[in-house]
C-alpha positions in Angstrom: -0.4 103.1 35.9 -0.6 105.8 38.8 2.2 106.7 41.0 2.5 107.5 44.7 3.2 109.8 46.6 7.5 109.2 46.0 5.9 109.6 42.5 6.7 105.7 41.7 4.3 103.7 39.6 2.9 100.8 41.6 -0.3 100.1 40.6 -2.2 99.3 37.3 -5.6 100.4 36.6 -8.3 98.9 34.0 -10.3 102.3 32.7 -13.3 102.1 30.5 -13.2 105.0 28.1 -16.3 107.2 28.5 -16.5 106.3 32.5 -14.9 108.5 35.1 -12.0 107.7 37.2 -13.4 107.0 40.1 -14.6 103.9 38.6 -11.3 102.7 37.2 -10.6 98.7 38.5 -7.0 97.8 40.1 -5.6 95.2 37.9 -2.2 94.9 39.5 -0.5 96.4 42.4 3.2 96.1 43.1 4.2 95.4 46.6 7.9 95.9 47.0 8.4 99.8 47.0 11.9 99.1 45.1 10.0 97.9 42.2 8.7 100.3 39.3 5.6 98.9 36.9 4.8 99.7 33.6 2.5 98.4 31.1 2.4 98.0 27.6 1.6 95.3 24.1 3.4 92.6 22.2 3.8 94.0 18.6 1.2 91.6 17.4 -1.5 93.3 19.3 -2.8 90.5 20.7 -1.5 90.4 24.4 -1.3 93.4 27.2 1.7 93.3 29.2 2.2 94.4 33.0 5.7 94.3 33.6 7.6 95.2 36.8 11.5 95.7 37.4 14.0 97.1 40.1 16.7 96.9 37.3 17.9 93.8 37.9 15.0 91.8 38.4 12.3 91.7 36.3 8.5 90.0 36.4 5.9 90.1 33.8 2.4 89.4 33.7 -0.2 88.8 30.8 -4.2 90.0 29.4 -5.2 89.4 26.3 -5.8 92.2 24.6 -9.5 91.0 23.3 -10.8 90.4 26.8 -9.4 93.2 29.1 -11.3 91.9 32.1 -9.2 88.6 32.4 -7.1 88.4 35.4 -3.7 88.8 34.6 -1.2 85.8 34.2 2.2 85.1 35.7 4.9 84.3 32.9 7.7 83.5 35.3 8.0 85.1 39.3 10.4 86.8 40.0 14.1 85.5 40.6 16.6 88.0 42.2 19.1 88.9 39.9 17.0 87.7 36.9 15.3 89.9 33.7 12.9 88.9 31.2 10.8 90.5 28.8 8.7 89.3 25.9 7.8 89.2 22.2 4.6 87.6 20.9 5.3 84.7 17.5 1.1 84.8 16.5 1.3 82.7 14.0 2.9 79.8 15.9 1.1 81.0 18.9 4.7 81.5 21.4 6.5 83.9 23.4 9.7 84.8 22.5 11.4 86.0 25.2 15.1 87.7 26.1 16.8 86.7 29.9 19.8 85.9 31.3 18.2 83.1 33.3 20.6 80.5 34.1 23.5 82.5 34.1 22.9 83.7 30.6 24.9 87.0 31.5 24.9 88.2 28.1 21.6 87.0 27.4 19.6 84.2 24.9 16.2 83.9 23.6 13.9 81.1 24.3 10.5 80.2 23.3 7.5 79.0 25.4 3.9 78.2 24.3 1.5 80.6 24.5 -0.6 79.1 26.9 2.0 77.5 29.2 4.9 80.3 29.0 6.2 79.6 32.7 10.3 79.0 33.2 9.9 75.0 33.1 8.4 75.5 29.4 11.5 77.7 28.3 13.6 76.5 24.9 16.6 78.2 23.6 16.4 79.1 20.3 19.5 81.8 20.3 21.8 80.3 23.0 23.8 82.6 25.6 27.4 83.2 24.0 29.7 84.7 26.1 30.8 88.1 24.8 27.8 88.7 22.4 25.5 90.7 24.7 22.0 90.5 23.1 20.4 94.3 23.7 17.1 94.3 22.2 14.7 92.3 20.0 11.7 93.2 17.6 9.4 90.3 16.5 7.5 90.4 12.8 5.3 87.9 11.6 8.3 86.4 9.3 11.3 87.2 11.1 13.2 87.9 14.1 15.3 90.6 15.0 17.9 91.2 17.4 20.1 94.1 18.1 23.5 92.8 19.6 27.1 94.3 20.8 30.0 92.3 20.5 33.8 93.4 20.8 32.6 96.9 21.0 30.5 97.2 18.1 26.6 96.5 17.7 25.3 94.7 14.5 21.8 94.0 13.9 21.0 89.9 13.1 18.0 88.7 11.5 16.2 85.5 11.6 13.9 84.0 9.4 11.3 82.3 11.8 10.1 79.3 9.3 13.6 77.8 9.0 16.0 79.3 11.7 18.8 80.8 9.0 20.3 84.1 10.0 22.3 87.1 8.1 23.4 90.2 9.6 23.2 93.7 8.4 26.9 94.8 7.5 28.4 98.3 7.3 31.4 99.8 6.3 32.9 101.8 8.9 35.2 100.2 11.4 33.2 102.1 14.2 29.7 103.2 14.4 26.7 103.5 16.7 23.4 101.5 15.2 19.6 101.5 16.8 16.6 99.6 15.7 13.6 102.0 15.3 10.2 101.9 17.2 6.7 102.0 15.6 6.6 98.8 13.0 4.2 97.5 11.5 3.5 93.7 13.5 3.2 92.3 9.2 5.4 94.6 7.5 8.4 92.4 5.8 10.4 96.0 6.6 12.1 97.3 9.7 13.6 100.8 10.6 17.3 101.1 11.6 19.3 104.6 12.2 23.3 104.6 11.9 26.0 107.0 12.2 29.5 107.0 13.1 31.9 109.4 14.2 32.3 111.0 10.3 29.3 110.0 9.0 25.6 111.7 10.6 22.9 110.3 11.9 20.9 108.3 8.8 17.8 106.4 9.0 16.9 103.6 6.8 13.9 101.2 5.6 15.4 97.8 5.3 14.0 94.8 3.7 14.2 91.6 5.6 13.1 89.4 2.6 14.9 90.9 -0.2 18.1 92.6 2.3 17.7 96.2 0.2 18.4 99.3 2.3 16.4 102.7 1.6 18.1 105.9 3.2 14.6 107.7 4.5 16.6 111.1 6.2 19.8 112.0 7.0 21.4 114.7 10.0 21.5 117.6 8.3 25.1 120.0 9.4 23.8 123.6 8.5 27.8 124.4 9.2 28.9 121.8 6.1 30.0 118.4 6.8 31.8 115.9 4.3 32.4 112.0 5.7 35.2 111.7 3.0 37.2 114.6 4.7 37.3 112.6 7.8 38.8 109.1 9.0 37.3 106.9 11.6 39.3 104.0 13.2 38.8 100.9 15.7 41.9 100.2 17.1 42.7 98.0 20.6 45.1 98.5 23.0 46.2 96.0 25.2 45.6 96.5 29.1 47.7 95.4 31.5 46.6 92.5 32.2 46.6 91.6 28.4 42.8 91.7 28.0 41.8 94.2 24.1 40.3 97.7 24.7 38.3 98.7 22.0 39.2 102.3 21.0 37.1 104.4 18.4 39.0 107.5 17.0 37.9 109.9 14.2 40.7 112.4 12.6 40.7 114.0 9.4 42.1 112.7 6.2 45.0 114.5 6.3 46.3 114.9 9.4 49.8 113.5 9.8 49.8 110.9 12.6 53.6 111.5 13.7 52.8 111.7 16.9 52.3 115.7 17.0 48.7 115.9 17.2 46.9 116.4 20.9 44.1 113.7 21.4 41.1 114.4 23.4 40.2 111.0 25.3 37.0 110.4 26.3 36.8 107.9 28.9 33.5 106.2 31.5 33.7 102.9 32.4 31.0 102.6 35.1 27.1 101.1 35.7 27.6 99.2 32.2 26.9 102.0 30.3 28.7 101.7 26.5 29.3 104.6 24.9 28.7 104.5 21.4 31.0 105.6 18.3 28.3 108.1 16.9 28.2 111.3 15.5 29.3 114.9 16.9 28.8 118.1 15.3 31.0 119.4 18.5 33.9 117.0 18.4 34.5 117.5 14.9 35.3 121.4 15.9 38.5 119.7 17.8 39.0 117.2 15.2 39.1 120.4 12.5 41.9 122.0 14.5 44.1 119.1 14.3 43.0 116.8 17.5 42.8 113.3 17.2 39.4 112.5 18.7 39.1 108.8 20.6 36.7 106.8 22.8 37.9 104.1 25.4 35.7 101.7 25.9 37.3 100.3 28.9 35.9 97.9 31.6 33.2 99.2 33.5 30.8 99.5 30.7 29.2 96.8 28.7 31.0 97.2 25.4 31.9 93.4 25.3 29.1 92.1 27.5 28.3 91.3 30.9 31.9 90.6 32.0 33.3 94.0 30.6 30.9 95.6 33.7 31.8 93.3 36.3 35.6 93.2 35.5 35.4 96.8 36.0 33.2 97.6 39.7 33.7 96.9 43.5 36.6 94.9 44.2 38.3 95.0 40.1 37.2 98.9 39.7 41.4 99.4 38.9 40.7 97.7 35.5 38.8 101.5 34.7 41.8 103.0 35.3 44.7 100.8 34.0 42.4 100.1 31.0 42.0 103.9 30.1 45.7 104.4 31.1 46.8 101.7 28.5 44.4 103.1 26.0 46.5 106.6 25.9 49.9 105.0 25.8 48.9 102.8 22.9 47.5 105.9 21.0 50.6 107.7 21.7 52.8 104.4 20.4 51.1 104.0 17.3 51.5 108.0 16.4 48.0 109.1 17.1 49.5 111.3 20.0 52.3 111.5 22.4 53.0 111.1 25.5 52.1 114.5 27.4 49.7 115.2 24.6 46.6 114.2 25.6 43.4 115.6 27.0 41.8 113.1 29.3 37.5 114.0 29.5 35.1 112.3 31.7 32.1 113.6 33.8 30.3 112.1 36.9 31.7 108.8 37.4 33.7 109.0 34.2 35.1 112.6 36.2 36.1 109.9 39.1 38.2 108.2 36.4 39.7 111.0 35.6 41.0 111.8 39.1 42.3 108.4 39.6 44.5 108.9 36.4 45.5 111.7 37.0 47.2 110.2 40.6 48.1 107.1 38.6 49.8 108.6 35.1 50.2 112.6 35.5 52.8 112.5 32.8 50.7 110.5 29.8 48.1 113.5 29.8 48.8 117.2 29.1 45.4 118.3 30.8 42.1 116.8 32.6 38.6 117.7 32.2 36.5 116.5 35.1 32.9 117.0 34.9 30.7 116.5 38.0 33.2 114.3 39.3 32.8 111.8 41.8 36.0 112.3 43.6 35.5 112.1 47.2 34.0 108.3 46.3 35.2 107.0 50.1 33.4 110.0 52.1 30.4 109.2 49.8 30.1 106.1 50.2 31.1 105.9 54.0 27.8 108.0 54.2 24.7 105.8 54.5 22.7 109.2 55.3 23.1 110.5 52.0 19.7 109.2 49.9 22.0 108.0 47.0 24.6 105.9 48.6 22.9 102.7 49.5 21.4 101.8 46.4 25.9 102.7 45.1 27.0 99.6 47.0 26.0 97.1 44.9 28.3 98.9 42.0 31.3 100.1 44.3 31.2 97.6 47.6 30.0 98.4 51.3 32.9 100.2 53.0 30.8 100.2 55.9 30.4 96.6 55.7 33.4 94.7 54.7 37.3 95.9 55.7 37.9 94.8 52.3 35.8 97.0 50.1 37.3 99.8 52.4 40.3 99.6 52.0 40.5 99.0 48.0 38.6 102.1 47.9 41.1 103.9 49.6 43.6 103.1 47.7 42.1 104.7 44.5 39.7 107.1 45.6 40.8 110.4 44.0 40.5 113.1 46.6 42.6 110.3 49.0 45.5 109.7 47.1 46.6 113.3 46.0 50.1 113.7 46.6 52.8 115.6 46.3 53.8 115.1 42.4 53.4 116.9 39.3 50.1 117.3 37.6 48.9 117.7 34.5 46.8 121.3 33.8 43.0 120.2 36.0 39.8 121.9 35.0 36.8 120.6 37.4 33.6 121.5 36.5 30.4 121.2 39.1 27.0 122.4 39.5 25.6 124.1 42.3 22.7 121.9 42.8 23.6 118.9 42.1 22.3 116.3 43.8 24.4 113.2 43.2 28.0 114.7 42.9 27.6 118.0 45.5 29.4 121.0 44.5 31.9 120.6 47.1 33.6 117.4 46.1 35.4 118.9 43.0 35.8 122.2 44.8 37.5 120.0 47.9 39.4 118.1 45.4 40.5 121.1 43.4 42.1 122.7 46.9 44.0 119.9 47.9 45.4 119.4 44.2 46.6 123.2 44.3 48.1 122.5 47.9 50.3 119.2 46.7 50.9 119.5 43.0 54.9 120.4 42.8 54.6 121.9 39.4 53.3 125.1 37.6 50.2 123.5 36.3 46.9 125.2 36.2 44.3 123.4 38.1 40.3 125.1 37.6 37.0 125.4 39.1 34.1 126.3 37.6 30.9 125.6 39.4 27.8 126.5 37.5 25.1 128.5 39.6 22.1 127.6 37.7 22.5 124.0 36.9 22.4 120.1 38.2 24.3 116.9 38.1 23.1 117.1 33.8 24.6 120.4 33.7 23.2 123.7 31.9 19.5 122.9 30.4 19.0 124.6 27.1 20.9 123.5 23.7 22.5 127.3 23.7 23.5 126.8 27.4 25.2 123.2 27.0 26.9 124.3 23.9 28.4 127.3 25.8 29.9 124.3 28.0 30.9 122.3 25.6 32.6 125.4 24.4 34.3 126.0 27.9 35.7 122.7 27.8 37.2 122.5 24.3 38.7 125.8 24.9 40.7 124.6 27.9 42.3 121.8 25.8 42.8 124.0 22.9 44.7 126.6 25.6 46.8 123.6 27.4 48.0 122.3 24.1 48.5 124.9 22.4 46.1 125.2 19.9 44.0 127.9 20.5 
């Protein structure tokens, strides 16, 4: 591919290996600058693949692989709002391909012939199921494999291609982050998985899809010392106010009493359908060894149990975030996790927005906030169509500009706008001075108005680092230091330190 001059890759080039450049062929250029092309091969080897995407739309194109020179072919144009992509069945000569056409929000696989693989020829052979958000899938010659996230949790599913019949890898843990590995072999009977969980490190296994055996390749090494059976991990759900389950993953260690006198560090995003996963920390675990109870919330806003998750939790239903986070901390507190007043709410960029708008909503639930890069001063953002990031932020928050509507929900949660005079938990803000999707001065604004209304004695801090972006500090030394800050703040406010 070759970019231009915004550095986006728009066109494809055919080189022949020995020639120079100059004499490179264009094979496929994309028209629509909000478009981004990239080109690569079905596992099988036997078909090049041009596809092209703006995120939500996606459009694919075909070469075989033993005649380069052939013009490329259309699978299916493109549909607003529609993704596709595809994996190559050789032996029966089809395309397998993953898309939430038809309103397959979560996703399903069809099949279409090989020579003929346009929308009208599409067959589903793994139907769209509501909830069960299909995230990946890896064809062999044998078998089909799909990586899939349902109530929270991913599990991987094979399928024997001859006869349809399916099993699923099963684990242990009640919570745990899986992946399916890269770099298989198209005739290999045996895939590559990694797993971990918040007490057990990263592990990497060969797995057998014929005979179902498991081979641990390489495991995390902790130079520090790490034992899983010191340490518990939990999936618990808390009901949100509107009666809808929140998955929450929690580790703690074997034998901490849960009377309801540990702190809890709650992690919390719940924006652009990002899940977070239930995997491993070498860092967390330094909180969990002083007695915190360490738990994720995978509220609405992410994608933790599919497609609806996300869009119960933007624009015009963004409140579900909060309320869902909110209900999360009260039911650890309830079932003797924590306590009320005990907690350590943590969330950075948009999860930092979250943050503020709980903060406004339930002061007394949390002991102390940690608000990285936070998007607090969302209505000034978005009210700025000058700023290069806040057009393509409508589609996830509304047009304020726009619709009255949009505006006016936005007010009525935006942090910055709805500080008051109330008590407030202990606020540490952190920001970085060049930062170029959250600027500095939105946590440093929001940070002066919460020291002119708060009505208590509660510490409220800034810390804007000079030297790094919206990713904070580069370096691993660097980001532990900040990883460091922040743990020591909740170890100060609840007194653990």
């Amino acid at each position: 591919t070759q970019v231009d001059e915004e550095h986006r890759p728009l066109k494809v080039f055919r080189h022949v290996v020995g020639t120079p450049a100059s004499e490179d062929k264009l094979v496929y250029e994309e028209k629509d600058e909000g478009f981004f092309v990239g080109v690569g091969k079905v596992q099988s080897g036997k078909w090049l693949v041009i596809s092209s995407h703006d995120h939500q739309t996606s459009e694919c194109w075909l070469i075989p692989a033993d005649a380069p020179e052939t013009p490329p072919k259309l699978v299916a144009p493109r549909e607003e709002g529609v993704e596709y992509d595809l994996e190559h069945d050789a032996p029966r000569r089809r395309f397998l391909i993953l898309t939430n056409a038809d309103g397959a929000e979560d996703f399903k696989i069809v099949e279409a012939p090989e020579d003929s693989p346009g929308r009208e020829n599409w067959r589903a052979i793994v139907p769209h199921r509501p909830g069960t958000l299909v995230l990946h899938h890896v064809a062999y010659r044998d078998f089909h494999v799909r990586l899939e996230r349902k109530e929270g949790l991913p599990r991987i599913t094979v399928r024997r291609i001859t006869d349809g019949t399916e099993h699923e890898i099963s684990f242990e843990e009640e919570a745990y982050d899986l992946n399916m590995g890269a770099g298989y072999e198209y005739e290999t009977p045996t895939m590559r998985f990694s797993y971990s969980s918040m007490t057990t490190p990263a592990e990497v296994y060969d797995y057998d899809l014929e005979t179902r055996e498991r081979v641990l390749r390489k495991r995390q090494e902790v130079p520090s010392g790490h034992d899983p059976a010191d340490y518990v991990t939990r999936r618990i759900f808390a009901t949100a106010a509107d009666g809808e389950q929140v998955p929450v993953s929690l580790v703690h260690r074997l034998d901490l009493k849960l009377d309801g006198s540990a702190p809890c560090l709650l992690y919390g995003y719940g924006s652009y359908g990002i899940s977070i996963p239930a995997s491993f920390s070498t860092t967390c675990l330094s909180l969990v060894d002083r007695g915190f109870v360490y738990a994720i919330a995978h509220i609405r806003g992410g994608k933790e149990k599919g497609y609806r998750w996300y869009s119960d939790g933007k624009r015009l239903k963004k409140k579900n975030t909060f309320t869902d986070f909110i209900a999360a901390g009260e039911y650890l507190a309830k079932e003797g996790f924590t306590s009320r007043g005990n907690i350590v709410a943590h969330g950075g960029s948009a999860g930092g927005m979250l943050m503020g708008a709980v903060a406004n909503m339930a002061p007394d639930l949390f002991k102390g906030i940690v608000a990285e890069v936070p998007f607090v001063d969302v209505l000034a953002t978005i009210l700025d169509a000058s700023l290069p990031l806040t057009p393509p932020e409508w589609n996830e928050w509304g047009n304020p500009i726009e619709s009255r509507e949009a505006y006016e929900y936005m007010a009525s949660y935006s942090p910055y706008d709805n500080v008051r005079a109330q008590s407030y938990p202990h606020i540490f803000a952190l920001g970085g001075l060049t930062d170029p999707r959250v600027t500095y001065w939105e946590p440093a604004k929001w940070v002066a108005k919460l020291r002119e209304c708060r009505t208590n004695d509660a510490i409220t801090l800034l810390h804007i680092n000079m030297d790094a972006g919206h990713g904070g500090a580069s370096g691993r030394f660097e980001r532990l230091k900040e990883v460091a800050r922040v743990y020591a703040f909740a170890l100060a406010v609840t007194e653990k330190a």
